[in-house]
N, C-alpha and C positions, 0 to 999 in steps of 0.2 A: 400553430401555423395553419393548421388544418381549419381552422374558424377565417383566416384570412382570404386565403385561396381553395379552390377545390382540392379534393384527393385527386381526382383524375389530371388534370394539370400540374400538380406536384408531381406524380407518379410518372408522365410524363417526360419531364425536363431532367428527375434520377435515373430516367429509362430502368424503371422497373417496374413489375407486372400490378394491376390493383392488385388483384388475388393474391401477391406475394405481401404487398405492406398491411392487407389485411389481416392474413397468416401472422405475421410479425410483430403487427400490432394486438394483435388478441392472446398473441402465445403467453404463455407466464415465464417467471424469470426461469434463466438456463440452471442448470446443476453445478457450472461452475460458480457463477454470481452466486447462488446460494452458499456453495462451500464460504467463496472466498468473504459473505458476510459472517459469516460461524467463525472463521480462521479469525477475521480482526478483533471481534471479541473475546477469542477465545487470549489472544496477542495482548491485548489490553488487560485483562482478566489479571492473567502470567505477572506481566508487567507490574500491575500496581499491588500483586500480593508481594515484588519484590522489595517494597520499598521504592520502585521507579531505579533500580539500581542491574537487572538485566540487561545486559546488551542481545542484541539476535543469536548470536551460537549457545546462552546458557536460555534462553527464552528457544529455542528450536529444539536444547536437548529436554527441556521441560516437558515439552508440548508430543516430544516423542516418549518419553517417559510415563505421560498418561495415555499412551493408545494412538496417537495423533499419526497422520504421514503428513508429513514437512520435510521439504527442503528448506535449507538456512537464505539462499536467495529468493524465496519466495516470502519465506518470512520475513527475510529485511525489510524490502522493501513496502513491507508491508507497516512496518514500527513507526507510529508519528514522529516528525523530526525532534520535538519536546523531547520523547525519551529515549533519542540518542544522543548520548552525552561522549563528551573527550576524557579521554585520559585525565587527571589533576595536572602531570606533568606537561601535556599537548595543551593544557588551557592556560596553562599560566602565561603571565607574559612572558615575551623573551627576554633577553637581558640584554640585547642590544641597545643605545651601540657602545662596541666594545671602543676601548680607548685604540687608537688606530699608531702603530708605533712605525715609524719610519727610518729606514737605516740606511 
């Protein structure tokens, strides 16, 4: 965006200071983005030595088992939707509809 329009006019209209989006633009990634790229792979990792067969609480007790600190909502939400799987019973179909008897 910054090829389009100036910084200073961008800077501007976000009302925010140059020196700050210069700050911000030159800083390197935080400590948590760093973590939280370690964490996904370490999730993936977990994951596909399971078979692709952990869900987040045995992939969180994993992941604390090697040394890790996880919370289980942090890892969830972290688990691609791919390898979160249902239940066999919650996937199947249901057996509806039932023959509907009237008395």
């Amino acid at each position: 965006m910054s090829d389009e329009y100036p910084i200073k006019s961008l800077c501007l209209v976000m009302e925010v200071s140059r020196s700050g989006y210069y700050r911000w633009s030159n800083a390197g990634e935080l400590p948590r983005a760093q973590q939280t790229k370690r964490l996904n792979l370490l999730i993936k990792q977990t994951h596909a030595k399971s078979r692709q067969t952990y869900g987040s609480p045995r992939i969180t007790a994993a992941l604390r088992a090697g040394g890790e600190t996880v919370g289980r909502s942090r890892n969830h939400s972290r688990i691609p939707p791919p390898c979160l799987r249902l239940h066999r019973k919650a996937a199947q179909e249901p057996e509806w509809p039932h023959e509907i008897i009237h008395t």
